[in-house]
KEVOKOL-601226 format. One record per residue: z, y, x of N, C-alpha, C in turn; residue in three letters. Coordinates in Angstrom, 2 decimals, padded with zeros to 5 digits, always signed. Each point is the difference from the previous one (the first is absolute). Layout:
BEGIN
+---------+---------+---------+---------+---------+---------+---------+---------+---------+------+
:     nzz :     nyy :     nxx :    cazz :    cayy :    caxx :     czz :     cyy :     cxx : base :
+---------+---------+---------+---------+---------+---------+---------+---------+---------+------+
:       Z :       Y :       X :       Z :       Y :       X :       Z :       Y :       X :  ALA :
...
+---------+---------+---------+---------+---------+---------+---------+---------+---------+------+
//
This chain:
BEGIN
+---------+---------+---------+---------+---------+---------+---------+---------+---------+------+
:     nzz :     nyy :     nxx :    cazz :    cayy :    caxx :     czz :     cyy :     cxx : base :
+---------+---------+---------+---------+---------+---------+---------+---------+---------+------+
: -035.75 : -044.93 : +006.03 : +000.61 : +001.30 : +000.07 : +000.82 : +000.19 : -001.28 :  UNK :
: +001.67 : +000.34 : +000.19 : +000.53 : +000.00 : -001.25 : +000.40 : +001.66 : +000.08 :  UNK :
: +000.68 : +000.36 : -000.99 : +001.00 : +000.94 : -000.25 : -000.18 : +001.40 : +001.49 :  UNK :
: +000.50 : +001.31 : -001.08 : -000.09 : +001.02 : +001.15 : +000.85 : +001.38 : -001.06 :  UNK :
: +000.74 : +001.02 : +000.61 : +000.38 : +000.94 : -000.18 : -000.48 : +001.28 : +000.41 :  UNK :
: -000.44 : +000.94 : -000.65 : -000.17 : +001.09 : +000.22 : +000.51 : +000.51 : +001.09 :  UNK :
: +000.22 : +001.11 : +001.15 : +000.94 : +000.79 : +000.49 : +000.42 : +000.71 : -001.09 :  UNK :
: +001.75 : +000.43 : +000.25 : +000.86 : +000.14 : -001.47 : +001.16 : +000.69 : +000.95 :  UNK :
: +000.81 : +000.38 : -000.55 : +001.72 : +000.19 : +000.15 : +000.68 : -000.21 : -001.39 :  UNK :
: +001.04 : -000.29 : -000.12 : +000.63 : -000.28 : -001.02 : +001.38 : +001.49 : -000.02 :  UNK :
: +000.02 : -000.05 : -001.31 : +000.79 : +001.35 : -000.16 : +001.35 : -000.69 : -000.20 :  UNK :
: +000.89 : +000.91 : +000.89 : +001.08 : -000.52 : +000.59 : +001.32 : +000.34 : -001.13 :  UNK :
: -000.51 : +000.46 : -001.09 : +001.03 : -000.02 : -001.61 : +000.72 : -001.14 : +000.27 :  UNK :
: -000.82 : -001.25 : -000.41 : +000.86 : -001.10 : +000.20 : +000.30 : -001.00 : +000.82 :  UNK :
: -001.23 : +000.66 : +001.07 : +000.20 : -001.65 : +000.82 : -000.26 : +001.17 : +001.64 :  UNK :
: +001.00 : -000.33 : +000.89 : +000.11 : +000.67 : +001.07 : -000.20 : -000.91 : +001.23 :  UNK :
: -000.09 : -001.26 : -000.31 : -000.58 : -000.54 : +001.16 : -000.77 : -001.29 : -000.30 :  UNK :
: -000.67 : -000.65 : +000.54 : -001.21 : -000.74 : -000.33 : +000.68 : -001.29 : +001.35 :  UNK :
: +000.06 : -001.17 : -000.61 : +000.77 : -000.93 : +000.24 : -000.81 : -001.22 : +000.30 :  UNK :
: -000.95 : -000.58 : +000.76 : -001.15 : -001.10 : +000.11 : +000.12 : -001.23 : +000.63 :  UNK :
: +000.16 : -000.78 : -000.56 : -000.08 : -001.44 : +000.84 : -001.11 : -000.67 : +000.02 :  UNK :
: -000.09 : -000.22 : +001.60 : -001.32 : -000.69 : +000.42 : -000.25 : -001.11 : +000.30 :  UNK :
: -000.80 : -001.05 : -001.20 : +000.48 : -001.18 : +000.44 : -001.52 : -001.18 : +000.23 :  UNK :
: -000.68 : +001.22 : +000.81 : -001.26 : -001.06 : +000.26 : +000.04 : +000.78 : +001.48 :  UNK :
: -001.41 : +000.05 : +001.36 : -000.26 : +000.39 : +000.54 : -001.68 : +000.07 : +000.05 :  UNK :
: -000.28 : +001.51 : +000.75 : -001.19 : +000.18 : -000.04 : -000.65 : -000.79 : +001.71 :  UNK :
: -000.58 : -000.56 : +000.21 : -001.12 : -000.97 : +000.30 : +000.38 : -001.28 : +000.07 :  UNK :
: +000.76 : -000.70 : -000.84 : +000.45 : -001.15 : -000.51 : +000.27 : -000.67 : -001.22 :  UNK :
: +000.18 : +001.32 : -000.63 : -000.44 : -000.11 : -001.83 : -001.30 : +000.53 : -000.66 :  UNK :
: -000.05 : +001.15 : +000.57 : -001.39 : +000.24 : -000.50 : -000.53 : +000.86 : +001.62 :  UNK :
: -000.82 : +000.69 : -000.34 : -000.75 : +000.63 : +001.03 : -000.15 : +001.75 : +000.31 :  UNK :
: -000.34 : +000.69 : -001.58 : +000.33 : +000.73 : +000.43 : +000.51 : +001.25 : -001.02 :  UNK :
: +000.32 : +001.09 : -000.31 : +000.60 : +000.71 : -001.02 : +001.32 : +000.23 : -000.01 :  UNK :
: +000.51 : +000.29 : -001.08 : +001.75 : -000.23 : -000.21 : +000.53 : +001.28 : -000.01 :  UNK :
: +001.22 : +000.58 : +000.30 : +000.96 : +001.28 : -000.10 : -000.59 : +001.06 : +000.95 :  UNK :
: -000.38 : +001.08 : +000.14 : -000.36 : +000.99 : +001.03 : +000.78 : +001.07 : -000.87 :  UNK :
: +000.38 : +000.92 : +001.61 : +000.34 : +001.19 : -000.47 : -000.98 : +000.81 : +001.11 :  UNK :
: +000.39 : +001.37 : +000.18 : -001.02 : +001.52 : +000.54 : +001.47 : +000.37 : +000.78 :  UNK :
: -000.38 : +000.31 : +001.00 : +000.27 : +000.88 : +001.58 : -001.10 : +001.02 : +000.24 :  UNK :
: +000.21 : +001.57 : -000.51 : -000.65 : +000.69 : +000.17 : -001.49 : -000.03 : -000.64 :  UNK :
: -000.11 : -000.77 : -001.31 : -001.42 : -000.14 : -001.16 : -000.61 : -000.92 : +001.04 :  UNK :
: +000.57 : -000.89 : +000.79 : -000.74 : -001.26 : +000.36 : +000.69 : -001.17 : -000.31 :  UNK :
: -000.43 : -001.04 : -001.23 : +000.22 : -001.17 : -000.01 : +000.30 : -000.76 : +000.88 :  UNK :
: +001.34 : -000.30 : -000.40 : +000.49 : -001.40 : +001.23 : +000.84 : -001.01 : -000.61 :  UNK :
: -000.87 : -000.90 : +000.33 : +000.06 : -001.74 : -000.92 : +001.43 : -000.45 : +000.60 :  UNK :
: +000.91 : -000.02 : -000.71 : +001.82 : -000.58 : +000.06 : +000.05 : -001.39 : +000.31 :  UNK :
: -000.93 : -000.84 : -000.55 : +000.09 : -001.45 : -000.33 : -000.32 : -000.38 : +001.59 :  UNK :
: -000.71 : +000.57 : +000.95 : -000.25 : -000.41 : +001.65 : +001.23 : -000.01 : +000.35 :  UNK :
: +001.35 : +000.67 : -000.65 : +001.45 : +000.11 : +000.60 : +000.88 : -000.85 : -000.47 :  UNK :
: -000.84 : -000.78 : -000.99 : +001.04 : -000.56 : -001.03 : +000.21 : -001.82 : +000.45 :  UNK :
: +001.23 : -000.52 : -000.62 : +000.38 : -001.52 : +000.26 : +000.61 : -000.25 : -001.19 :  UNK :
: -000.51 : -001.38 : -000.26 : +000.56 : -000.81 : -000.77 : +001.55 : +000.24 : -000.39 :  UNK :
: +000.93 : +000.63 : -000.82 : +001.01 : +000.25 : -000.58 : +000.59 : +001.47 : +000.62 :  UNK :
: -001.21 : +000.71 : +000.09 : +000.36 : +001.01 : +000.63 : -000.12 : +001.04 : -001.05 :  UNK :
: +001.48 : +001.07 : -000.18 : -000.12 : +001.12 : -001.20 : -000.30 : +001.31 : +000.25 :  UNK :
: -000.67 : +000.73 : -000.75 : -000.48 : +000.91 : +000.10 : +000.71 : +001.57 : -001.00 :  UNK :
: +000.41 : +000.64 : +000.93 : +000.74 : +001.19 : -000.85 : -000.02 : +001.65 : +000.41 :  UNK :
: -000.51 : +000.50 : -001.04 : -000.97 : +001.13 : +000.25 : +000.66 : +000.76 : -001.10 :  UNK :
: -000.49 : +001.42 : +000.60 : +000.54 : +001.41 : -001.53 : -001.44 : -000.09 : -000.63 :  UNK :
: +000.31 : -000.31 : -001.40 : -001.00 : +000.11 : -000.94 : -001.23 : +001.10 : -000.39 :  UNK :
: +000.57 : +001.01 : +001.10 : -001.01 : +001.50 : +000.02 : -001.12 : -000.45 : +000.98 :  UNK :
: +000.77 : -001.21 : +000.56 : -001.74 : -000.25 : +000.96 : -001.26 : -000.28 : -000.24 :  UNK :
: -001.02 : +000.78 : +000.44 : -001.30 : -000.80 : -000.48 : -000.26 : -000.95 : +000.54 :  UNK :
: -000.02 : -001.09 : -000.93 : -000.66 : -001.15 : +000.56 : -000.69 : -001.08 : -000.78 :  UNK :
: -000.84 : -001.41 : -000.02 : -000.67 : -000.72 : -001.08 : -000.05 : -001.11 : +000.63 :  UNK :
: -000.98 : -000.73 : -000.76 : -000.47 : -001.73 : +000.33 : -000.93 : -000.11 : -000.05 :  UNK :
: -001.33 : -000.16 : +001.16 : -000.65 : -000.59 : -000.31 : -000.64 : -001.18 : -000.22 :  UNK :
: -001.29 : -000.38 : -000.52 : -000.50 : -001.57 : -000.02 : +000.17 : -000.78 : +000.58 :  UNK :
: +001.08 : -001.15 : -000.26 : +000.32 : -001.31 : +001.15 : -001.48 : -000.32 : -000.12 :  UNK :
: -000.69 : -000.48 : +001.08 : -000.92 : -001.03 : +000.30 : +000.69 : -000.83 : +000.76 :  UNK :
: -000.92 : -001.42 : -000.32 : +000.56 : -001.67 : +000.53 : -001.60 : -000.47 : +000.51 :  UNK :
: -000.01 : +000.20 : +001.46 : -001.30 : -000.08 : +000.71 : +000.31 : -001.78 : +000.04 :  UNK :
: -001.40 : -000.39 : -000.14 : +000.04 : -001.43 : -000.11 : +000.45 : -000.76 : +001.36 :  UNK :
: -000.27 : +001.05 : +001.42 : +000.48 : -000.29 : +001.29 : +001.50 : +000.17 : +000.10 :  UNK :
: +000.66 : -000.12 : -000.75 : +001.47 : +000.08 : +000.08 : +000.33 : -001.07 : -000.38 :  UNK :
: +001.12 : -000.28 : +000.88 : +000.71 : -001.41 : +000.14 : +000.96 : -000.70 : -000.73 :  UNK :
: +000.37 : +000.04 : -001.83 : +000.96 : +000.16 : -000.73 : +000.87 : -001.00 : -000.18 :  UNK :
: +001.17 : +000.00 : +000.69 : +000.81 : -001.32 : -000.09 : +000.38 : -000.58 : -000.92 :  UNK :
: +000.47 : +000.52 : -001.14 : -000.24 : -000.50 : -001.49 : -000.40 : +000.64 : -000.98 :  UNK :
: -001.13 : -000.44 : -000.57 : -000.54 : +000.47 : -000.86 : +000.43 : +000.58 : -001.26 :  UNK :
: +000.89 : -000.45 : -000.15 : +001.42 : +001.02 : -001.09 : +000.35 : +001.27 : +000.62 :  UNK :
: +000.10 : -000.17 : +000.68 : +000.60 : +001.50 : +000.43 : -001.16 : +000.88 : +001.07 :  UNK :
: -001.00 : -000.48 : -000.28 : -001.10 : +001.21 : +000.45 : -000.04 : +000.97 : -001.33 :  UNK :
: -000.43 : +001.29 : +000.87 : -000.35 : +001.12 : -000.18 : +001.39 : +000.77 : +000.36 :  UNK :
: +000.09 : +001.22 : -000.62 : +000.87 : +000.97 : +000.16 : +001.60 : -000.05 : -000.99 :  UNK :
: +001.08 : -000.57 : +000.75 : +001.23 : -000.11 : -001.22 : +000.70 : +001.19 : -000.10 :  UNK :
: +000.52 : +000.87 : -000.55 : +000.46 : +001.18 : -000.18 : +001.49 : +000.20 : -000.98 :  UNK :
: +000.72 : +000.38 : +000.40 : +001.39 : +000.41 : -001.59 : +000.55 : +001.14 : +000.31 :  UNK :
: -000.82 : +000.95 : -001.52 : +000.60 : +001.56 : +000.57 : +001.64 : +000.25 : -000.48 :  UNK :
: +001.06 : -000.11 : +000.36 : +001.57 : +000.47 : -000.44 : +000.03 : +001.44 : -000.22 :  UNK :
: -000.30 : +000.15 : -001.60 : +000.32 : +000.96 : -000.37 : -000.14 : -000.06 : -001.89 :  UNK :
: -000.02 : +001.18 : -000.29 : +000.27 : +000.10 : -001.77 : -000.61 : +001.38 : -000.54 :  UNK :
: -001.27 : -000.06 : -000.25 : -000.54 : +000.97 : -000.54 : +000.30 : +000.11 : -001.54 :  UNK :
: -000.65 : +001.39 : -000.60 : +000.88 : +000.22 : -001.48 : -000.87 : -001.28 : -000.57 :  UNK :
: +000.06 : -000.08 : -001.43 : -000.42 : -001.14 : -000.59 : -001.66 : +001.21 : -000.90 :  UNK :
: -000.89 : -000.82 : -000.18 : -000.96 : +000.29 : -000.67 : +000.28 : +000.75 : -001.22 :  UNK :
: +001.35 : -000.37 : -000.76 : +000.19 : +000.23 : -001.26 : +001.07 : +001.12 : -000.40 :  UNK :
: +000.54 : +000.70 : +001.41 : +000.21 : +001.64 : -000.09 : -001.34 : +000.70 : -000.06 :  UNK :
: +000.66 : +000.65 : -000.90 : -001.12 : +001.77 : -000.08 : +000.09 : +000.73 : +001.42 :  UNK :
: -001.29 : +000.15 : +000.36 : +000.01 : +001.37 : +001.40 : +000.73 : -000.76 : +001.40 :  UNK :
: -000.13 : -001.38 : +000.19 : +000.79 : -000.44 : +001.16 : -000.86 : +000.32 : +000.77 :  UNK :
: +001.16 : +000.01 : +001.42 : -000.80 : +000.96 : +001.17 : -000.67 : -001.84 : +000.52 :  UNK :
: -000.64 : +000.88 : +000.61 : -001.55 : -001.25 : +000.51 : -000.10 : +000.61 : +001.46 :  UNK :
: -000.57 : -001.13 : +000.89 : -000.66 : +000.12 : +001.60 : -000.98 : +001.33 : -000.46 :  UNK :
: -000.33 : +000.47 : +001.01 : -001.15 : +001.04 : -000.18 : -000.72 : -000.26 : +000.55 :  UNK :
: -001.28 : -000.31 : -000.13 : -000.95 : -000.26 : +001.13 : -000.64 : +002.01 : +001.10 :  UNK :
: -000.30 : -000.86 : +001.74 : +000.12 : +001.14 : +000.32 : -001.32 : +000.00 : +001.19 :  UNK :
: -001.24 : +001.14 : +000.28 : -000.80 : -000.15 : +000.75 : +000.26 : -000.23 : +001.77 :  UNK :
: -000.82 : -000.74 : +000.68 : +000.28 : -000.31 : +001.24 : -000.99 : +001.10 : +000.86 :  UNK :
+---------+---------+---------+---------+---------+---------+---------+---------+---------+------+
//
């Protein structure tokens, strides 16, 4: 089980759309977790919709997160390099080293 995100929105000061390339698939890279967003405060897992070089582009006010890839040992991994979850978010948040930069907000489900 690797890596996971809060539910969040990102404040749309600087970054107005959220830009994702998807470059693994879920029950062939790993098993289970990955990008979800909420339809009415019910979680719904994105990655069941998702394909191999397929991009993802969303308004940054959305709530949404990541949770825990798991890699069930019953999964079938064609090369072992490229199991688990591959991800590249296209975008440019402020840098650590401004004063007061606006930040994701995390937000209840």
């Amino acid at each position: 089980m690797t890596g996971r995100t809060e539910p969040h929105v990102h404040d749309p000061v600087n970054q107005r759309l959220i830009i994702s390339l998807y470059m693994s698939r879920i029950g062939s890279d790993f098993s289970s977790g990955g990008t979800y967003f909420f339809k009415k405060n019910k979680k719904i897992n994105a990655e069941k919709h998702l394909d191999i070089g397929d991009v993802g582009i969303f308004y940054a006010t959305l709530k949404h997160g990541v949770d825990p890839v798991r890699i069930e040992k019953n999964i079938q991994i064609k090369n072992k390099f490229t199991k688990g979850r591959w991800w590249c978010g296209l975008y440019s948040p402020e840098s650590d080293h401004r004063i007061n930069r606006n930040t994701s907000s995390p937000v209840k489900y």
